[in-house]
Backbone as a ProteinNet text record, in pm:
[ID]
protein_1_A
[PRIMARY]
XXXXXXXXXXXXXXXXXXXXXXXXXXXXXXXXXXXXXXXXXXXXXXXXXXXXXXXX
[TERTIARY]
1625.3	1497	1389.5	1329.2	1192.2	1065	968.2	870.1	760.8	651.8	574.3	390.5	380.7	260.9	125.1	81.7	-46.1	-173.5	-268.5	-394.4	-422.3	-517.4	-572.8	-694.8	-743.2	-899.6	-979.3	-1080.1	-1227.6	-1296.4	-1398.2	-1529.5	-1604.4	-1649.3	-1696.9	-1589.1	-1486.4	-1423.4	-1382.4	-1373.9	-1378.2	-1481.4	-1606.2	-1736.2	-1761.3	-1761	-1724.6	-1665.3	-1504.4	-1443	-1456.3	-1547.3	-1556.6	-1691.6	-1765.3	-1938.3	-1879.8	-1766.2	-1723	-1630	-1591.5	-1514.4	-1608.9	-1774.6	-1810.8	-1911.4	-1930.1	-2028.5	-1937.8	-1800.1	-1700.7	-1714.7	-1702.3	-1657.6	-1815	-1922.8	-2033.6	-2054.3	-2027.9	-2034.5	-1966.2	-1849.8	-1778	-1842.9	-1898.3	-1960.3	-2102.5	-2159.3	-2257.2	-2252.3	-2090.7	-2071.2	-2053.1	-2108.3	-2115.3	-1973.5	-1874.1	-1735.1	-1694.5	-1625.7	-1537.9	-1424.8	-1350.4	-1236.8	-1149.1	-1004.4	-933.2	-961.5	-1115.5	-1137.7	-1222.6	-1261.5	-1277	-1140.5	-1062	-928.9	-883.6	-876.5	-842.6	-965.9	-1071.8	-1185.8	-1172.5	-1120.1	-1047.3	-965.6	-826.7	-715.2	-808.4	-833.8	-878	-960	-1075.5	-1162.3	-1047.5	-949.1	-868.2	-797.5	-761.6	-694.8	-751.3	-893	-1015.3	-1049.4	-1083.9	-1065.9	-878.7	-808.2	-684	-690	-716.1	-720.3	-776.1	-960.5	-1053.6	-982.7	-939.9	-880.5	-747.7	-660.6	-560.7	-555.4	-643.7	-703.4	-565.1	-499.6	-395	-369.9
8859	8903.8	8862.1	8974.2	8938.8	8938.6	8827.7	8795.4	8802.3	8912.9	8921.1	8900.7	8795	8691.7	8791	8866.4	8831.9	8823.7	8842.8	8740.7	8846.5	8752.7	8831.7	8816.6	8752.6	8661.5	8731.1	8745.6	8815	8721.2	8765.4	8654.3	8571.7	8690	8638.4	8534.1	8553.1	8487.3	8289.7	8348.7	8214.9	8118.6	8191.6	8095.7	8074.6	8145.9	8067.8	7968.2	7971.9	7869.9	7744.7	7785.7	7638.7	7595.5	7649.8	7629.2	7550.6	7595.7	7512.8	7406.9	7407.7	7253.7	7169.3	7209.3	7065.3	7051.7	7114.3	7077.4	6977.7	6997.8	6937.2	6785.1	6790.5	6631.9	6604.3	6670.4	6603.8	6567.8	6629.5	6567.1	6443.4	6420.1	6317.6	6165.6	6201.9	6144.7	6036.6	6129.1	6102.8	6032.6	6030.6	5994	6024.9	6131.7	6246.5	6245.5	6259.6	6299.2	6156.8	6016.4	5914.1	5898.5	5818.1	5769.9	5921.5	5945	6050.5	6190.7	6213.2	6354.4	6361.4	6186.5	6220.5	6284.9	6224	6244.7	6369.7	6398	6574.5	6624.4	6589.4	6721.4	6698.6	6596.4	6597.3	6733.7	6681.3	6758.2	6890.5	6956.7	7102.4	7108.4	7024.8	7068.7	7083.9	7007.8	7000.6	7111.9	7198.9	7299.2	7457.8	7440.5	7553.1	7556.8	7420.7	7380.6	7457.8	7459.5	7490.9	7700.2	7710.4	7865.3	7941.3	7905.4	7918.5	7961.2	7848.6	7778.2	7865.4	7908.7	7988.9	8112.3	8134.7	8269.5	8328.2	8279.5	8354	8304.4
13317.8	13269.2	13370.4	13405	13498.3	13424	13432.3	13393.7	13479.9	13517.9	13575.3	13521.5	13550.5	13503.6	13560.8	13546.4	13622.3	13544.5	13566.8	13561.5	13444.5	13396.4	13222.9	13163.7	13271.5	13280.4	13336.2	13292	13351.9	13437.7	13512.9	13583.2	13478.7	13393.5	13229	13176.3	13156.3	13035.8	13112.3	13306.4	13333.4	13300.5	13334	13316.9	13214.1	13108.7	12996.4	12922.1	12944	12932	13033.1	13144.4	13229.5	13169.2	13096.3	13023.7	12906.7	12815.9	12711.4	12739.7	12829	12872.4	12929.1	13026.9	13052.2	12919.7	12814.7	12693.8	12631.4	12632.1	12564.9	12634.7	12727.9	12829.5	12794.8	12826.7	12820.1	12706	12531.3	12431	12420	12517.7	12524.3	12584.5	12665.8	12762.7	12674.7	12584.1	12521.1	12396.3	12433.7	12272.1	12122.2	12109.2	12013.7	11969.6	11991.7	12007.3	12037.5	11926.3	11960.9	11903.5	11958.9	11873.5	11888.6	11782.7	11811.1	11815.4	11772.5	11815.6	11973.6	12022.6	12208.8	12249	12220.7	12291.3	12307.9	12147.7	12157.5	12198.4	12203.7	12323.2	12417.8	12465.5	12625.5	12649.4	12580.5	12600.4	12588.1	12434.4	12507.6	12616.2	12638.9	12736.1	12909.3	12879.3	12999.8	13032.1	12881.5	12890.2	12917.7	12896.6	12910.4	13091.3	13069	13297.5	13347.8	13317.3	13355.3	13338.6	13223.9	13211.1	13337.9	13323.8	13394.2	13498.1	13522.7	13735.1	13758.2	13681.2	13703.5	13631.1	13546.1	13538.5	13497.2	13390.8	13286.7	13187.5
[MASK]
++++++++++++++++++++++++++++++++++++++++++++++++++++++++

């Protein structure tokens, strides 16, 4: 079976998801967001930076 990946991401849909991952780290940052829900706004915000950046 061949699996051919390609991209599925807009210009729009990157900057977006890179606009909601640093509000995320920056709510983090500020504090707003402690304890086990910093953690998990890490992880997604980490996973919105990853989409963005490989754009699939």
């Amino acid at each position: 079976m061949h699996m051919d990946w390609q991209r599925n991401l807009g210009s729009i849909d990157r900057i977006v998801r890179t606009v909601i991952g640093l509000l995320i780290i920056g709510l983090v940052l500020l504090k707003v967001l402690t304890g086990i829900w910093a953690v998990l706004a890490v992880l997604f915000a980490v996973v919105q930076f990853a989409e963005a950046l490989f754009a699939y």
